[in-house]
N, C-alpha and C positions, 0 to 999 in steps of 0.2 A: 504494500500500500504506500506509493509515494506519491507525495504531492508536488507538481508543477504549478507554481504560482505563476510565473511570466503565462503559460497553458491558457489561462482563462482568468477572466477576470470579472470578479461578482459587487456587489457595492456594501448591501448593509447583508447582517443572516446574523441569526440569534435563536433560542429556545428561554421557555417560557412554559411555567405551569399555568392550567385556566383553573375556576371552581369547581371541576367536576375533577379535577388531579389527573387532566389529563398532559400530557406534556406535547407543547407544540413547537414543532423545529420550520425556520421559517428562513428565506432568504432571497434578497432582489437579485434574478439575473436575466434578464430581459430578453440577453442572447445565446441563452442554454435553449439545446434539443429538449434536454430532460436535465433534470436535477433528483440526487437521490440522497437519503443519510443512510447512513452502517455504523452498528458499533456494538459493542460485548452486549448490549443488550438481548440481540438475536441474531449472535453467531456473525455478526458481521455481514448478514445479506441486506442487499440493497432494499432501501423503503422508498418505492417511489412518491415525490413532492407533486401539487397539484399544484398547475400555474395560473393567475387572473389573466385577467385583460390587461393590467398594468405592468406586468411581467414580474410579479411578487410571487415566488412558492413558494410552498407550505403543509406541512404531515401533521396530523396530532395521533400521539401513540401514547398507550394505556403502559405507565412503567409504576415495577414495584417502586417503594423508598430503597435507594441505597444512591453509589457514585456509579458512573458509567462513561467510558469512550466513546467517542464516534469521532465521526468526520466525514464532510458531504460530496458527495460523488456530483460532477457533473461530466453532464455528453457522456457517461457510461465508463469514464478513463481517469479523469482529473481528482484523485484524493485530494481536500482542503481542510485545512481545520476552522472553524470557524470561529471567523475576524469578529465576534462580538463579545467571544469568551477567551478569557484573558488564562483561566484555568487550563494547563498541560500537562500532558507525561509523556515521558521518552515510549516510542511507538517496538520499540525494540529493533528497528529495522535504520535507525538512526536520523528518526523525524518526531514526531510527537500526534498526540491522538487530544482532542478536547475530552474535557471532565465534563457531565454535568451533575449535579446533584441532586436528588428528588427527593 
C-alpha cells in the first residue's frame, strides 16, 4: 500500500462520527473515477465512496469503539492518508496509515 501524492491530488477529506455512531469518511475530489477507504477495520478491502454533484465523496460505516487504520484509495491505485487527520502510524511498508478513533 503506497501512496503517490504528486498521483492525485484531492483538497479537503476527513471522518467524522454522526448521532447514530455511525462513522463517516468523506473527501472533495472532483477529478476521481472513484474514491474508496480500507483499513484494519475490514481487512483492508476497499469501501467504495458515493460522489455528489459537487464532486464531495462520502461512506458512512457502522464501526465498533476502538483505534483503527485506513487510508483512501483513489482511481482504484493511489493509497492516501488522509490530509485532515493529523493522527499516524508507521504502515510497516515505510509510509504511514491514519488513526481514527471511535
Amino acid at each position: 500500500m503506497a501512496g503517490t501524492k504528486e498521483k492525485f491530488d484531492y483538497q479537503e477529506q476527513g471522518s467524522h462520527e454522526d448521532e447514530l455512531n455511525a462513522t463517516t469518511f468523506s473527501v472533495y475530489a472532483p477529478n476521481a473515477a472513484s474514491v474508496a477507504v480500507a483499513g484494519n477495520f475490514n481487512g483492508w478491502k476497499q469501501v467504495a465512496l458515493t460522489r455528489n454533484e459537487y464532486g464531495y465523496w462520502s461512506v458512512k460505516l457502522k464501526l465498533n469503539k476502538g483505534a483503527y487504520q485506513y487510508k483512501f484509495v483513489f482511481d482504484e491505485r493511489y493509497w492516501e492518508l488522509d490530509k485532515a487527520n493529523h493522527e499516524r502510524i508507521s504502515d510497516g511498508y515505510g509510509g504511514h496509515n491514519s488513526i481514527k478513533r471511535v
